[in-house]
N, C-alpha and C positions, 0 to 999 in steps of 0.2 A: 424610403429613408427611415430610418428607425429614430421613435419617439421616446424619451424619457419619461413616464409619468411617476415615475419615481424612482432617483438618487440613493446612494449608498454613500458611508461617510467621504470625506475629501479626502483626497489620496495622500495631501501631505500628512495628516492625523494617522493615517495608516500605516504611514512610514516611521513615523515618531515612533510608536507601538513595535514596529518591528525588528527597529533596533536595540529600545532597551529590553526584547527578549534576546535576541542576540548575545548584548553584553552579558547578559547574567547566564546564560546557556555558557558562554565559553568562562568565566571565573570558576563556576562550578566543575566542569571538564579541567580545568588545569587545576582547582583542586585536589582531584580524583588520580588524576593522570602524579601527582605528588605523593600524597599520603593514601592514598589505596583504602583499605578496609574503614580507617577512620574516617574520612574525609565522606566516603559512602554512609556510614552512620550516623555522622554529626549532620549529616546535608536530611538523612531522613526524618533524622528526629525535629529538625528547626521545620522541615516544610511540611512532613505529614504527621509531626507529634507519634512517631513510629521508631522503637528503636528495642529491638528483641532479642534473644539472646542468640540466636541466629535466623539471618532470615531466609537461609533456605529450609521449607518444610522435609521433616520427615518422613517415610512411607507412612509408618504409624499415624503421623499426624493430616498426612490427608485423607488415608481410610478411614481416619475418626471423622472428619470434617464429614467424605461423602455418605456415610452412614446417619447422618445429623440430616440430610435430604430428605425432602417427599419422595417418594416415589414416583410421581409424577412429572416434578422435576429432571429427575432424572433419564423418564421415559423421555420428555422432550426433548433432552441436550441430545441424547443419541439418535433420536431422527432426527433432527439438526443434522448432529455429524453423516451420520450412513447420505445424508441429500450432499453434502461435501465431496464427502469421500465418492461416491458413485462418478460427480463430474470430474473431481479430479485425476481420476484413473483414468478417463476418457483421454485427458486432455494429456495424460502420460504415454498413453498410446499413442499421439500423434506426432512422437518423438521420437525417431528411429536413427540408432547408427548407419550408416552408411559405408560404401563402400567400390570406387568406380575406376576401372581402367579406363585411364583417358587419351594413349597414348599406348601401344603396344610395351608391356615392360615398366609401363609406370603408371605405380597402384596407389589411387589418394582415398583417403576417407574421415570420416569423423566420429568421435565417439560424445557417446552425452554422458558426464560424469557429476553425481552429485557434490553439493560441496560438504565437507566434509561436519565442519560446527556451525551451527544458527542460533544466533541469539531470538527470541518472539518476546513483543514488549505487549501487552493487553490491556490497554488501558481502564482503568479506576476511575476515581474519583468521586465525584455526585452519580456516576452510573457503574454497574458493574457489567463492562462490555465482554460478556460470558461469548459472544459469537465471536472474538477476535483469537479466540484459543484455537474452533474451528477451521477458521480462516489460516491461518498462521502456522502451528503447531502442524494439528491434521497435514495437511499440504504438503509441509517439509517431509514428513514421515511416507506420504505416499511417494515424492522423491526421491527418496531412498536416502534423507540425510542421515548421519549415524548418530551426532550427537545434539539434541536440540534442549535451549533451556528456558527456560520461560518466566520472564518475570511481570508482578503485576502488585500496584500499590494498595495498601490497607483501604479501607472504607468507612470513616468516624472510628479508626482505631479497630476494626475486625478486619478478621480475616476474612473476604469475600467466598464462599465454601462454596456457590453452583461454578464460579470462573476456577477455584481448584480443580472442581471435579471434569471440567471440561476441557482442564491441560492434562487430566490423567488421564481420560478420556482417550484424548486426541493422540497420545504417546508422548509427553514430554519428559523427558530424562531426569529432569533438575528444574524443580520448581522454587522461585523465593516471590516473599512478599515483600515485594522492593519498587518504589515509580519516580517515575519522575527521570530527571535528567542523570540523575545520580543512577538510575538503575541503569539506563541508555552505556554511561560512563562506563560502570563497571563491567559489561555483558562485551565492549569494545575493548576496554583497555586491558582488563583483567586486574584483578586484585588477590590480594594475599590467598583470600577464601572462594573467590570465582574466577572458572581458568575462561579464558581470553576467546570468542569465537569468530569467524571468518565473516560472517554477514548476519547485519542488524534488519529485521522484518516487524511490520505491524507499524498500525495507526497510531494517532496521539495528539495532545493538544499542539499550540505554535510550539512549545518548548521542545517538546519531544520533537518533533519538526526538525527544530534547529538542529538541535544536538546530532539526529541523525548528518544531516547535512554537514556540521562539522567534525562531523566523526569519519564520514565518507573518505578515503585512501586509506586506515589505519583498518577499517574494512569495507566491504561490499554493503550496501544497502537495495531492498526494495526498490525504493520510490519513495519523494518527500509526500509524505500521507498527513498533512494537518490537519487542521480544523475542516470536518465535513463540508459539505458544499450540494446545493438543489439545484437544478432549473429546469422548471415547466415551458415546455412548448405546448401552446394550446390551439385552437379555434375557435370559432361560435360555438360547434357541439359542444364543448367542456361548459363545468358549471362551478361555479364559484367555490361551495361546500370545496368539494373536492378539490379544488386546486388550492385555495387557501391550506382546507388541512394536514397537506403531503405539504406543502411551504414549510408549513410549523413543523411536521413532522420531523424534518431534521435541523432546521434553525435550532430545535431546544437540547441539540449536542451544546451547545454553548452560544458564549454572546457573541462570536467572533465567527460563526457557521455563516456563508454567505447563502441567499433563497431569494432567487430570481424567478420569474414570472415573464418569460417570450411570447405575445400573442398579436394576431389579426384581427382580435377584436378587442375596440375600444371599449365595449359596453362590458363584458368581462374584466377590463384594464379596473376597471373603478368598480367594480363589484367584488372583484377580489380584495382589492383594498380594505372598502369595507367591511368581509367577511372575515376578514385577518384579525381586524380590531376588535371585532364581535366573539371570536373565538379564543383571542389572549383574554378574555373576560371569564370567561371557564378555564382554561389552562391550567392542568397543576403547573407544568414548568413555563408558565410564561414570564416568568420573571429572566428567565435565558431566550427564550425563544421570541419574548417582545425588545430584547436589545438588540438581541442578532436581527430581527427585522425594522428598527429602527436605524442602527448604524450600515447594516452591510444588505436591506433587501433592496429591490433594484424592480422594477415594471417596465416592461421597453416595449411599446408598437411599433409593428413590422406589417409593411404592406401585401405582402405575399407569403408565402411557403418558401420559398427561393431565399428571400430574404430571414426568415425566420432561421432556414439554415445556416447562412454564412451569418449572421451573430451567434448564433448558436457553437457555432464552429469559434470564432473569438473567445467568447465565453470560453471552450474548453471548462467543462464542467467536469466534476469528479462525477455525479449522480444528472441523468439526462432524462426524463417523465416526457415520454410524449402522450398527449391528450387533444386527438386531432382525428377529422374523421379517415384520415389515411396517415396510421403510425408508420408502414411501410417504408412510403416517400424518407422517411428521417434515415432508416435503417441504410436504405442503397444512396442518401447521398451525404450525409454528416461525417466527418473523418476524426473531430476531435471531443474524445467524450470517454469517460472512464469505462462508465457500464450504461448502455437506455433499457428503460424499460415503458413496452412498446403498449399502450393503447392502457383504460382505464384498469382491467382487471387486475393489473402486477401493479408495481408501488416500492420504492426503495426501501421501503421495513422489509418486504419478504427479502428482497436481496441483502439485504444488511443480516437478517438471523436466520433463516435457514434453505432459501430455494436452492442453493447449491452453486451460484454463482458466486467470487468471490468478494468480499464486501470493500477490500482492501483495498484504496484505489487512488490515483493521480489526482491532487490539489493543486491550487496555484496557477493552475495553464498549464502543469504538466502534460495535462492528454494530450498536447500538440506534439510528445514527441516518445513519448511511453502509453501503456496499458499497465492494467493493475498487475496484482500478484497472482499467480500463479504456480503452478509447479516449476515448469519452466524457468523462476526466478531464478529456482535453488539447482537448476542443472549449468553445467558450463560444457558448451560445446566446444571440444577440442580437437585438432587437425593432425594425420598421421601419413606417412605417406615411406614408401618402398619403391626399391624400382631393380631393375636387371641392369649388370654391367652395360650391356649393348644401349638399353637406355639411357645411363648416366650418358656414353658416350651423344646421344644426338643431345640430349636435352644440355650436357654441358656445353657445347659448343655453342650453343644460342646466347649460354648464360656468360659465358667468356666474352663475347662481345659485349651483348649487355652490360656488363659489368664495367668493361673499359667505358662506354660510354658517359658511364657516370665518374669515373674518376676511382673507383673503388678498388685497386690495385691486389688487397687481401683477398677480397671478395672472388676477382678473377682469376688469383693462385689455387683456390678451393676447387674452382670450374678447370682449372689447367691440369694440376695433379691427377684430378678423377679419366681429361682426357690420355694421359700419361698413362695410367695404371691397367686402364679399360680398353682403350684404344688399340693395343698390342695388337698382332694377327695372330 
């Protein structure tokens, strides 16, 4: 039976929190979805003091940007990218048309077709998430989308120049320095100066969250990607240091980052505790990373590995750290989990900026019914199918019946004519 050794806020306070982002997510969107360009400009300048004479950059202006780089800098983002890129060609390759007779005369198949525009959102703010252009951008372009555009918010009033140069990088068509709900808005809905795209992709705080979510029918999206999220599975082998410091490590995306701690040993339970508080005491960002483990962290004992899985599996975690002397066990039996990463040596920093997995990934309890982003995201598979007279003729006559069974009268003129026309000797 799984023990609490420590609580994350009360769910009603949770709930409070979630709806007036809610409200303000959708006032903003139906200001957008109204006055278009203005409503985008007035919404950036009140929330990010950003309001320029346009916010999509020019070539000029990001060659100037990526010229203002180290070069070091730059060598990194592109091994970053090439570790991307390598998986996700893999992962393109394991996507084949198709094509099968399944029935003498009648040929079904499928084709994978990219879609055609992608909005990628990157997010800003106190961090400049330079790998979500990778993730995002990249990805699209290895699925062969044609038009991808990328937006991503100032930074104390600059222009973030390593996240430019890693959507020019990546291939992005159309870059603006625009965040928030307002960019979400306009990348959906379109406006005077941004033409309207089929699917919204990339992370973001709960706002961006929302927006996507109420943005969903008007186009396709990813997956609700919020506020980050940790959980350690451990055992006696794991030690404290390291499990505290992979907690913090993604708590200080924000106060609102949830960082759970699954283990079979109690003495670990309270050691990590400890070593939590001892390390927000150095932290540059403990000031984010000791809320988010104040309000949302969580300590649960669990009497076995069995059990450690199916909470594990509840949880449905975006990020899943196993730290056990058999990471394996987690891999052949957990079903709900964005990405794990298996045993001490990996760490969700490497998956987050460059191992080549993608960092993009299910919040909320999503994992129980999706996986992250992908190339795959940006493919739609669609169904095509031929057949030979002689075929129409057997395969209608199944469907004539069929059809009458249901009452479908139109339906069975369609099956009737075909046998009418084919049927003849």
């Amino acid at each position: 039976m799984a023990t609490y050794i420590k609580t994350k806020m009360a769910q009603e306070k949770l709930d409070a929190v979630q709806e007036r982002v809610r409200e303000t997510v959708a006032s903003i969107i139906a200001d957008v979805a109204k006055r278009g360009d203005a409503a985008v400009r007035e919404n950036s300048a009140r929330l990010d003091k950003w309001s320029p004479p346009n916010f999509r950059l020019s070539q000029a202006e990001i060659e100037e940007l990526i010229a203002g780089l180290p070069e070091q800098t730059i060598s990194d983002i592109r091994f970053a990218q090439a570790q991307i890129r390598r998986f996700a060609e893999e992962q393109r390759k394991a996507l084949r048309d198709i094509e099968v007779e399944t029935l003498p005369g009648v040929v079904l198949g499928h084709k994978n077709i990219p879609v055609n525009n992608v909005g990628c959102y990157i997010p800003g703010g106190r961090y400049p998430m330079v790998a979500s252009a990778h993730m995002s951008v990249l990805t699209a372009k290895v699925a062969g989308v044609t038009r991808v555009i990328a937006c991503t918010p100032p930074i104390r009033g600059k222009i973030p120049a390593a996240s430019v140069a890693a959507m020019a990088f990546a291939g992005a068509d159309e870059i603006y320095i625009l965040g928030g709900v307002q960019a979400i808005a306009a990348m959906a809905l379109g406006t005077e100066s941004v033409q309207a795209v089929n699917m919204l992709v990339g992370p973001g705080n709960a706002y961006v969250a929302e927006a996507k979510r109420q943005l969903f029918g008007n186009v396709g999206i990813d997956l609700l990607a919020g506020p980050t999220e940790v959980l350690v599975i451990a055992d006696e082998t794991a030690d404290a240091e390291m499990v505290a410091t992979d907690l913090l490590g993604q708590a200080e995306h924000g106060p609102d980052s949830p960082a759970i701690l699954i283990t079979t040993s109690e003495k670990l339970a309270h050691e990590t505790i400890q070593e939590v508080e001892r390390q927000l005491k150095t932290l540059p960002t403990a000031d984010l990373a000791g809320a988010a483990w104040r309000d949302y962290g969580e300590v649960i004992l669990v009497d076995s590995l069995d059990e450690a899985v199916k909470e594990g599996d509840r949880v449905a975690s975006e990020h899943v750290e196993v730290l056990t002397r058999d990471p394996q066990y987690f891999l052949d039996h957990m079903t709900n989990y964005g990405a794990l990463f298996l045993g001490p040596e990996t760490n969700v920093a490497y998956g987050d900026k460059v191992i080549g997995t993608n960092h993009t990934l299910p919040t909320r309890g999503a994992a129980r019914y999706t996986g992250g982003l992908w190339v795959g995201k940006f493919i739609k598979t669609v169904t095509y199918q031929r057949i030979t007279p002689e075929a129409s003729v057997l395969v209608g006559e199944y469907a004539s019946r069929l059809c009458a069974l249901e009452n479908f009268w139109g339906h069975k003129e369609q099956a009737d004519l075909r046998l009418r026309r084919y049927g003849k000797k």
